[in-house]
KOLKOL-323648 format. One line per field, with one value per residue (C-alpha): residue in one letter; chain; z, y, x; residue number from 1. Coordinates in nm, 2 decimals, decimal comma, padded with zeros to 4 digits. Each point is the difference from the previous one (the first is absolute). Last residue first. Layout:
KOLKOL-323648
bagu = c(A ...) $
drentor = c(A ...) $
Z = c(Z ...) $
Y = c(Y ...) $
X = c(X ...) $
sekol = c(NUM ...) $
***
This chain:
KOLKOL-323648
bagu = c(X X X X X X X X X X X X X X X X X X X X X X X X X X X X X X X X X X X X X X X X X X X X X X X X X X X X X X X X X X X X X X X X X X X X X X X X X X X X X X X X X X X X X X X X X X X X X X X X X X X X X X X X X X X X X X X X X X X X X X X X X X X X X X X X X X X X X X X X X X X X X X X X X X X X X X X X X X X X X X X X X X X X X X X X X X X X X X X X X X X X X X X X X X X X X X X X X X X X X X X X X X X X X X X X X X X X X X X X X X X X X X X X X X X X X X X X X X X X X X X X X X X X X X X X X X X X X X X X X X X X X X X X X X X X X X X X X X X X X X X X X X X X X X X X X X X X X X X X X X X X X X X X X X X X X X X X X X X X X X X X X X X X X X X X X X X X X X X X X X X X X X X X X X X X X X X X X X X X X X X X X X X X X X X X X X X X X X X X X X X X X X X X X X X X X X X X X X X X X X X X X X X X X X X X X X X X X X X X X X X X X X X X X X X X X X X X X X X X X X X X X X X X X X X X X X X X X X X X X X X X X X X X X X X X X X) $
drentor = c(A A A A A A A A A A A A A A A A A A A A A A A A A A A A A A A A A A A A A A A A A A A A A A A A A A A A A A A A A A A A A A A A A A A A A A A A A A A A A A A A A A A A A A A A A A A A A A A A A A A A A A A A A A A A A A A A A A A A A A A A A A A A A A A A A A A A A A A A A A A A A A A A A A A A A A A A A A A A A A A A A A A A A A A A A A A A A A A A A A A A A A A A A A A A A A A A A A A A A A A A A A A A A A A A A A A A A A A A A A A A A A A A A A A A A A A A A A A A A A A A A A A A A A A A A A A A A A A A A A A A A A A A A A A A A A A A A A A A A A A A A A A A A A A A A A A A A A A A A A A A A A A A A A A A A A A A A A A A A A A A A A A A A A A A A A A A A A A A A A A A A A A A A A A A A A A A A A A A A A A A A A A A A A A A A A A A A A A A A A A A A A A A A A A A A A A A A A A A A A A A A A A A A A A A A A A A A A A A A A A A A A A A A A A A A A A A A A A A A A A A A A A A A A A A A A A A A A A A A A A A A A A A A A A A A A) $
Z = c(05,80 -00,41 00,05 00,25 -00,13 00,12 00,19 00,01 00,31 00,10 00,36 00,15 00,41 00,32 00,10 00,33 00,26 00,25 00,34 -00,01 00,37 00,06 00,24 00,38 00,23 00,27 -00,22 00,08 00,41 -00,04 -00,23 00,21 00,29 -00,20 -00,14 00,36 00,19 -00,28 00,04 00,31 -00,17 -00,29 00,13 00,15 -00,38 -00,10 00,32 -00,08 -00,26 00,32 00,19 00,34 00,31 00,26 -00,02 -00,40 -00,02 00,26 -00,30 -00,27 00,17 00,05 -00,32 -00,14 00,19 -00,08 00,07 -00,12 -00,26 00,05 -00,28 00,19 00,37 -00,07 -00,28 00,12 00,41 -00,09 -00,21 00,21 00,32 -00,15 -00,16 00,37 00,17 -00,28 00,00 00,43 -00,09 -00,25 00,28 00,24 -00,29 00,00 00,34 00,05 00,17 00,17 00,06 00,36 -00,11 -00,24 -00,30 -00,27 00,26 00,02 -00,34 -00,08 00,19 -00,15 -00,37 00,06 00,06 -00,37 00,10 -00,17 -00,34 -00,02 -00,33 -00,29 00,31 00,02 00,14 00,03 -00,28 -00,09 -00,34 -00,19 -00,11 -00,05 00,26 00,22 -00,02 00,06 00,29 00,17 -00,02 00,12 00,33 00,04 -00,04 00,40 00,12 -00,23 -00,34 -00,26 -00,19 00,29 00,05 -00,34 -00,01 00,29 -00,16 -00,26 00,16 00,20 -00,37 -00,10 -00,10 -00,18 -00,23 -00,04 -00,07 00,17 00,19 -00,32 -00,03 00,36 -00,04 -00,28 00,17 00,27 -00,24 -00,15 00,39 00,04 -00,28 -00,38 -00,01 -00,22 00,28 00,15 -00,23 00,01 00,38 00,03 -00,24 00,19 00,30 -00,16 -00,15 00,29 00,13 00,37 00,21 00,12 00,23 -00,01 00,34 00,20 -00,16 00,11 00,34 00,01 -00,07 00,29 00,20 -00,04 -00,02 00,35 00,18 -00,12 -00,34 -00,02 -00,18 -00,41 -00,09 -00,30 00,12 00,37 -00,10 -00,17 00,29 00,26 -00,28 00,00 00,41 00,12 00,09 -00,29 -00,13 -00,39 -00,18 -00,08 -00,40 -00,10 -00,06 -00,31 00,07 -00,29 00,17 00,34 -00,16 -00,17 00,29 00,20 -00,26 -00,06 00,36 00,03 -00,30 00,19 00,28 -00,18 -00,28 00,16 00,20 -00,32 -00,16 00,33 -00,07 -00,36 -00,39 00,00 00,06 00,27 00,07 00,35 -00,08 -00,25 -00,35 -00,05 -00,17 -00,21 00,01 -00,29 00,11 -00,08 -00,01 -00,33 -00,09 -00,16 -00,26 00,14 00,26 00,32 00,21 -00,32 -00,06 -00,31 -00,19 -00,34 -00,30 -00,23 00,10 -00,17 00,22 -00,11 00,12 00,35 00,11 00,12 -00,16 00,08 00,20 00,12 -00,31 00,07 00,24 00,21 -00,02 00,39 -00,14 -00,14 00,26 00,06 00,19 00,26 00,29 00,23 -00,16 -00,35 00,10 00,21 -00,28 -00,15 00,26 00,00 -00,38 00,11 00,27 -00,21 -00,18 00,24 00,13 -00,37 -00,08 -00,02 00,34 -00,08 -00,25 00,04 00,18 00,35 -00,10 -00,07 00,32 00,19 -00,14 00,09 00,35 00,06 00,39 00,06 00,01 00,33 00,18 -00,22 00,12 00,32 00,01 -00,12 00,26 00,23 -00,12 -00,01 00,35 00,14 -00,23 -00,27 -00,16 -00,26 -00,35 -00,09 -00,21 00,10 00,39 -00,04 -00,17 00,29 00,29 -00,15 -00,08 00,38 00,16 00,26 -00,12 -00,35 -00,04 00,20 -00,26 -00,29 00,12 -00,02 -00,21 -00,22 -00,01 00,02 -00,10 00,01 -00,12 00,00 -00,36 -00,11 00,17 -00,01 00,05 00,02 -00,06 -00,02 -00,34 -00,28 -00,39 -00,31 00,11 -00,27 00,11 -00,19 -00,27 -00,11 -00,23 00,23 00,11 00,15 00,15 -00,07 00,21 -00,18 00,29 00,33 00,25 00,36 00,21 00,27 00,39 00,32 -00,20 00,00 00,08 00,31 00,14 -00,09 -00,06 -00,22 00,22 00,30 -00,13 -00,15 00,32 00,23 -00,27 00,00 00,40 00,02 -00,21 00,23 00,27 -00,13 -00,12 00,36 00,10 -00,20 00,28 00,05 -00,36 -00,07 00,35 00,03 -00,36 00,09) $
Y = c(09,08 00,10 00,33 00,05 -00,13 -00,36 -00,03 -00,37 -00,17 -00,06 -00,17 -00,10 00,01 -00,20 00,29 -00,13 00,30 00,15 00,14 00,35 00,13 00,28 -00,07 00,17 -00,06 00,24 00,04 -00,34 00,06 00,34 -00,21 -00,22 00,20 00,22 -00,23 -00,22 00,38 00,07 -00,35 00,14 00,26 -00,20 -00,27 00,28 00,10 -00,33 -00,03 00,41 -00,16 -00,25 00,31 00,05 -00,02 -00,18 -00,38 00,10 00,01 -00,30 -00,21 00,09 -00,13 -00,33 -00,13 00,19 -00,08 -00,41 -00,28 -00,31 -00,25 -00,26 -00,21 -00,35 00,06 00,41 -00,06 -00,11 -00,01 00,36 00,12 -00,12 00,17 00,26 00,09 -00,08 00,26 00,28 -00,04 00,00 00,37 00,11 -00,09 00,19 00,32 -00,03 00,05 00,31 -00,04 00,21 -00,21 -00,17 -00,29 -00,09 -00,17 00,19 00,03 -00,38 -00,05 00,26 -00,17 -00,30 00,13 00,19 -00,34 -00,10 -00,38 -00,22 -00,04 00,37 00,19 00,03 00,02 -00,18 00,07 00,37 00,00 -00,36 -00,11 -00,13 -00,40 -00,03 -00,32 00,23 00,28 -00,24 -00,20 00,37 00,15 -00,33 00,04 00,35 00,07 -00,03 00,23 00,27 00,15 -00,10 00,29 00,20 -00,24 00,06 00,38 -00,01 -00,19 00,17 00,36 -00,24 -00,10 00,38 -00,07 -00,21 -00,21 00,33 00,25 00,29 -00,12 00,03 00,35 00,14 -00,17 00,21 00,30 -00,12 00,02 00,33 00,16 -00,21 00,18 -00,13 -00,14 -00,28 -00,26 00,23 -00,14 -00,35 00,06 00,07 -00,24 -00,25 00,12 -00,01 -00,34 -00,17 -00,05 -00,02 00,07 00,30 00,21 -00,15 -00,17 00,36 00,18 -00,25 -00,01 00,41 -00,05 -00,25 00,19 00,32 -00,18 -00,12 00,28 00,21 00,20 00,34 00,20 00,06 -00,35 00,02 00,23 -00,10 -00,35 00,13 00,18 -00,27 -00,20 00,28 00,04 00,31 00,29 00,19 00,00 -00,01 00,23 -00,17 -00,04 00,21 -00,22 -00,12 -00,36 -00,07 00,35 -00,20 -00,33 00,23 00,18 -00,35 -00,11 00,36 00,02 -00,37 00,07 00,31 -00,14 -00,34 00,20 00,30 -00,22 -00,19 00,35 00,10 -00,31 00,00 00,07 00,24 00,30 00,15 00,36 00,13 00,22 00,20 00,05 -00,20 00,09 -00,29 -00,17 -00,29 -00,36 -00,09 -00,38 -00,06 -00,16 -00,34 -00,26 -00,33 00,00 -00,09 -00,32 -00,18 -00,32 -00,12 -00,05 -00,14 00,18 -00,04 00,34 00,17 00,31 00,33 -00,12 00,03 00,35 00,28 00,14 00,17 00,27 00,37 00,17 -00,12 00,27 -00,09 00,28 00,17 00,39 -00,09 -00,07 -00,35 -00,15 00,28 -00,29 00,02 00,18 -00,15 -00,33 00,04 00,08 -00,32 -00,20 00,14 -00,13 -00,35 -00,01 00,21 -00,34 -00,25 00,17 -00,03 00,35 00,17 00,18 00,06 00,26 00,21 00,32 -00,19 -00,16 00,31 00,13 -00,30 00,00 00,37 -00,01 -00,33 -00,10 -00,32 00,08 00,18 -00,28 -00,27 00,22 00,00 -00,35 -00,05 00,21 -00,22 -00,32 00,07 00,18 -00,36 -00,18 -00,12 -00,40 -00,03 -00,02 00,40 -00,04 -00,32 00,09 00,35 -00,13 -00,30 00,26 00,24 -00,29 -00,07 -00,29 -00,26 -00,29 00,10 00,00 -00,34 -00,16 00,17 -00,16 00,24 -00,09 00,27 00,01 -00,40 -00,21 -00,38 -00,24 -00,25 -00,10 00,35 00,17 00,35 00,25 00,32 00,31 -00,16 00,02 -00,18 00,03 -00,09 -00,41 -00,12 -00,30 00,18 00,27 00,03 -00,34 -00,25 00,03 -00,27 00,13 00,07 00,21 00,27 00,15 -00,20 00,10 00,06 -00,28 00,13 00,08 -00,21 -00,28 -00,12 -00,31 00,14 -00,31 00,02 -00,30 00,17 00,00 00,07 00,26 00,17 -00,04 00,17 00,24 00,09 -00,03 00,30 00,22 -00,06 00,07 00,31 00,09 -00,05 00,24 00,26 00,24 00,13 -00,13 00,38 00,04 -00,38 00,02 -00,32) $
X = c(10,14 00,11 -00,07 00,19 00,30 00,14 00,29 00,20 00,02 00,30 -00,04 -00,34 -00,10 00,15 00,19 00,18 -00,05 00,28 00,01 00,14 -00,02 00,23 00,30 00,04 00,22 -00,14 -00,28 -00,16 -00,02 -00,19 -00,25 -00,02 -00,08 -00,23 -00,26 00,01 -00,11 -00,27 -00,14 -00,23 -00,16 00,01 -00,28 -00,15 -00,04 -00,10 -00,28 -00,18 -00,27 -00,05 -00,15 00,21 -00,22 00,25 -00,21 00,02 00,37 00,01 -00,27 00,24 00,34 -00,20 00,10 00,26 00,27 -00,04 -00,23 00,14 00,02 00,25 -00,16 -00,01 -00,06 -00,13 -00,26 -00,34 00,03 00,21 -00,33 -00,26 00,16 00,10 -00,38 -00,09 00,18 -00,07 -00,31 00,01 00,21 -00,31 -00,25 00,21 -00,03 -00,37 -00,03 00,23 00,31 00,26 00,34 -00,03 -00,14 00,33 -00,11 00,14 00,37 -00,03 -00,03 00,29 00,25 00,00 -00,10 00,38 00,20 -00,19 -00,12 00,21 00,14 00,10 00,14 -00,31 -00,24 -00,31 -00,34 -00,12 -00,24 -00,16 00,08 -00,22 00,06 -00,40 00,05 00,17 -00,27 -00,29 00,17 00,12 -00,39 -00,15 00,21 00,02 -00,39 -00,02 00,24 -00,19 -00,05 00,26 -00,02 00,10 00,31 00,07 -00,01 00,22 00,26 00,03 00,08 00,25 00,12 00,03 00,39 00,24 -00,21 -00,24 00,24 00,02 00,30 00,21 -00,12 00,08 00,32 00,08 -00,10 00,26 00,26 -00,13 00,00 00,35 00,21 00,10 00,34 -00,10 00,03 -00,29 -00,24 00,10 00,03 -00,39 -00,14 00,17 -00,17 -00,31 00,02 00,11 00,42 -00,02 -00,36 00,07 -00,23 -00,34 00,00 00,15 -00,28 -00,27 00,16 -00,03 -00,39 -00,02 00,16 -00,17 -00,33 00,05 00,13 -00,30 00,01 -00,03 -00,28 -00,03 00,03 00,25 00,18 00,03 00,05 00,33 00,08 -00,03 00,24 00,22 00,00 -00,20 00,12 00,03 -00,32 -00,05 -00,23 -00,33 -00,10 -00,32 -00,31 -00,13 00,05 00,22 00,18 00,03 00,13 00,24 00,13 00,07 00,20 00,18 00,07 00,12 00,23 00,19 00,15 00,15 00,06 00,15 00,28 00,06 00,09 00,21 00,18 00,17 -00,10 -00,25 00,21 -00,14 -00,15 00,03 00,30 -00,18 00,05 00,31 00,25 00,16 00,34 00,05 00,03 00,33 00,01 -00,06 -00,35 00,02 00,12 00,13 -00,27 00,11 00,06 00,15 -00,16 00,13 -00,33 00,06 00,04 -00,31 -00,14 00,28 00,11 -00,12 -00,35 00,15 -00,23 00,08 00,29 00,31 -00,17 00,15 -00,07 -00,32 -00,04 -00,30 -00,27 00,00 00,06 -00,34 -00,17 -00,19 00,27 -00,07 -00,15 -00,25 -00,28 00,03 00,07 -00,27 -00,25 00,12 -00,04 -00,33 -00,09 00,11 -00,28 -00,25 00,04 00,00 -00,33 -00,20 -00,12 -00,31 00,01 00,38 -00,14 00,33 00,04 00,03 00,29 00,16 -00,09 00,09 00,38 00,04 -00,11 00,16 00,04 00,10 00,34 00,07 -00,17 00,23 00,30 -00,09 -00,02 00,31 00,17 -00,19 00,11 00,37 00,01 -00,20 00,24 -00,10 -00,08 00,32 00,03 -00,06 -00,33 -00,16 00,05 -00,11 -00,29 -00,05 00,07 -00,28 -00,25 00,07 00,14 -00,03 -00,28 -00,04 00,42 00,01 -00,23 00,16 00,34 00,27 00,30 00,03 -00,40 -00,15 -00,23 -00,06 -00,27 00,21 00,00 -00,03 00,30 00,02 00,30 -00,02 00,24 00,35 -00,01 00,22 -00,10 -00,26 00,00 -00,26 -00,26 -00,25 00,09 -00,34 00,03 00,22 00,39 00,18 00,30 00,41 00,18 00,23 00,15 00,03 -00,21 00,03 -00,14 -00,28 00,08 -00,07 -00,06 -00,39 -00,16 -00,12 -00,26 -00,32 -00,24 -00,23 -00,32 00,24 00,14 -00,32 -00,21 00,27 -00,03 -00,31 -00,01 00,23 -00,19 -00,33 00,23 00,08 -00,34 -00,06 00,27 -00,24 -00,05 00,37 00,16 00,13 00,16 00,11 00,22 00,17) $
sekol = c(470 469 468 467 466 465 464 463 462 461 460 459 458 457 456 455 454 453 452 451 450 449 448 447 446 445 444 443 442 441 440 439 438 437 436 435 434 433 432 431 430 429 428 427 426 425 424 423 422 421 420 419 418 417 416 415 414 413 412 411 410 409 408 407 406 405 404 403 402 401 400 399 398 397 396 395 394 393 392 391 390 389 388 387 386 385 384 383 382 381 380 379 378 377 376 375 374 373 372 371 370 369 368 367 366 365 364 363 362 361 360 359 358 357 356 355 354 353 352 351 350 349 348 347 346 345 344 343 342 341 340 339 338 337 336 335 334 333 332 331 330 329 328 327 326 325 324 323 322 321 320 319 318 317 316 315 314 313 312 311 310 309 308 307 306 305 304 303 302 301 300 299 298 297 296 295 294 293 292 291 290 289 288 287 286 285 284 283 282 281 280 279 278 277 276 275 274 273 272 271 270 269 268 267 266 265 264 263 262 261 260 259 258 257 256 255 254 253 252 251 250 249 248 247 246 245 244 243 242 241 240 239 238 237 236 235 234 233 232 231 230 229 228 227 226 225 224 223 222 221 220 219 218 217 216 215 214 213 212 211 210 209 208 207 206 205 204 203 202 201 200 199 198 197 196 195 194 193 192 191 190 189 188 187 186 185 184 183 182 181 180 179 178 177 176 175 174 173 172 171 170 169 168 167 166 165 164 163 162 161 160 159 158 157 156 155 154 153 152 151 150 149 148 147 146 145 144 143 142 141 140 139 138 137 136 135 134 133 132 131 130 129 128 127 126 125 124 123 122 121 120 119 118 117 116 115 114 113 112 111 110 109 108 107 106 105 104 103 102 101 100 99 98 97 96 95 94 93 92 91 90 89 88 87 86 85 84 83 82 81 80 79 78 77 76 75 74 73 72 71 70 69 68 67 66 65 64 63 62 61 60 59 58 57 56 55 54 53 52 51 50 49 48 47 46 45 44 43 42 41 40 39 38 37 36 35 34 33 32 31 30 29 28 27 26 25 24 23 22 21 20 19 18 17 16 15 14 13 12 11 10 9 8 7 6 5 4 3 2 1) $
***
């Protein structure tokens, strides 16, 4: 256990700890699990849905989630134990490199996240656009950018990729019709010679390996934080270097330093939002980087799945609804009338679990936690938010397995630490940046483009007709 970080928040701990005491013995637990997962056996065949659902893309070893159970877990670490023990630090590090760190491991990392947070170049430029105007998931991808440009020299010219030096990039050579073989790399792809370049300083990366994921999982927060500040109209805070990152991160968003409490409670938040396996965003992520473009534009992708409403702002949702909903006692009438409208009710639900989300358990207790700063109209959203659940699970959970998930009392902890709900999606990245990058680390070590395929349901031989004849 991380005892000098978790000194004054042991009762978070134990309010961790009895979450999932609850959860294993509300599901029955017993470790149903093999010590490690079956290797797979190239071509597999699966049931595949509109979307690509049900589709098996590749192997990781990142994360692992199990809906029926309500289980979750970081190579191999249970998300409970990980919010109980670790550190946001430990868990990146952790998702990254396949291991939890050493003590020399861990600070050497941190270091290098201190080191990192600080952008000069990246904050100026954002600082000359109208980010005031803009929506935050936006500026978002726009600072990736700006740190690609900072961090890395992929941008220079003497960087261009010499295509001298690719076969091809893409499969549509190949007839479509052929059947999948399951090769473990692309039949057509990038030689093995990687050509020598100068670089222009010793501390600029090449976007493709560690120090870049190092710099996005330092460097995003600052931009986050920045951009809530400048929507504000307020100059961003520099980053301290001596306080933990998710200590720092409420730093800049808060402008003072955050007690014991709201540290932790913050870093759990990070630590719950880290990977969830193979989403929308983080499949954005590798699609993009299984072209042999760089992390910063992988993670940019990310940034632009997330920003969609069925993936993210649903704790931004949430919080609008339980305001609309008005107190404890309109929960009742409010949950009848909205079921028997069929509407569905933000936060409730999840595409993957059929029990109560493992994250929604945590969470709850963390929204209603006394000792979290707490103005009066924010407990009367957290009772809301009590009895809206309670209607809604007595409704829905028995025979619909409808369940709270992240999203649905992640909102109401944001607000509990001061955070505006326009600022939850890009928090909501913060955090994600660390799963984006580990998979997408893990992909390109055997690396094959994605080039799923579409049956053309449309007309054949059509004959043309002049324009003037349309």
């Amino acid at each position: 256990m991380n005892s000098a970080r978790h000194q004054g928040s042991t009762e978070i701990t134990e309010l961790i700890l009895e979450a999932a005491a609850n959860a294993r013995s509300e599901i029955g637990f017993v470790d149903k699990q093999p010590a490690t997962g079956k290797a797979v056996n190239w071509p597999i065949d699966c049931n595949i849905g509109p979307g690509l659902e049900g589709a098996i893309a590749c192997e990781s070893k990142v994360g692992y989630v199990n809906g029926t159970d309500g289980l979750l877990s970081y190579r191999g670490y249970d998300i409970f134990e990980l919010c109980a023990h670790s550190t946001y630090e430990e868990v990146s590090f952790l998702l990254l490199h396949g291991h939890l760190p050493t003590r020399t491991e861990l600070y050497a990392y941190e270091q290098k996240l201190i080191r990192y947070r600080h952008m000069n170049k990246t904050l100026r430029l954002l600082m000359s656009f109208p980010v005031e105007e803009m929506n935050a998931m936006a500026a978002m991808r726009m600072g990736t950018i700006f740190m690609r440009r900072e961090f890395s020299d992929i941008d220079q010219e003497q960087a261009k990729p010499d295509f001298n030096d690719a076969i091809s990039a893409d499969e549509d050579s190949i007839a479509m019709e052929t059947k999948p073989h399951g090769d473990s790399r692309a039949i057509y792809e990038f030689k093995k010679k990687k050509k020598r370049r100068k670089k222009s300083s010793p501390e600029l990366d090449d976007a493709s390996g560690l120090e870049a994921c190092y710099h996005l999982i330092a460097g995003v927060p600052t931009i986050t934080a920045a951009i809530s500040r400048l929507r504000q109209g307020l100059m961003p805070y520099e980053p301290l270097n001596d306080l933990s990152h998710a200590a720092n991160l409420f730093y800049m968003f808060n402008g003072r330093r955050p007690t014991a409490i709201e540290e932790r409670v913050l870093d759990v938040t990070l630590i719950l939002h880290a990977d969830h396996g193979m989403n929308a965003s983080t499949f954005a992520a590798m699609v993009v980087a299984s072209t042999l473009s760089d992390i910063y534009f992988s993670v940019g992708s990310g940034i632009a799945a997330l920003n969609g409403p069925l993936h993210g702002g649903a704790n931004e949702r949430v919080l609008h609804t339980l305001r609309e909903v008005g107190s404890p006692e309109r929960a009742k009438a409010w949950v009848k009338r909205s079921l028997k409208e069929n509407q569905k009710i933000p936060g409730f639900g999840h595409r993957v679990y059929k029990t109560y989300d493992p994250r929604a358990r945590i969470l709850g207790p963390l929204a209603k936690y006394r000792c979290l700063g707490c103005a009066v109209d924010i407990q009367q959203l957290i009772n809301t938010a009590e009895n809206v659940e309670h209607e809604v699970v007595g409704s829905l959970g028995k025979d619909k397995k409808i369940f709270p998930n992240v999203d649905y009392y992640s909102g109401v902890v944001y607000t509990r630490l001061g955070i505006d709900p326009a600022m939850f999606t890009p928090l909501f990245a913060v955090s994600r940046v660390a799963g984006w990058t580990a998979r997408v680390l893990e992909y390109m070590q055997n690396n094959r483009i994605f080039r799923p395929r579409a049956l053309y349901t449309g007309k054949f031989n059509l004959p043309f007709t002049n324009l003037d004849e349309r």
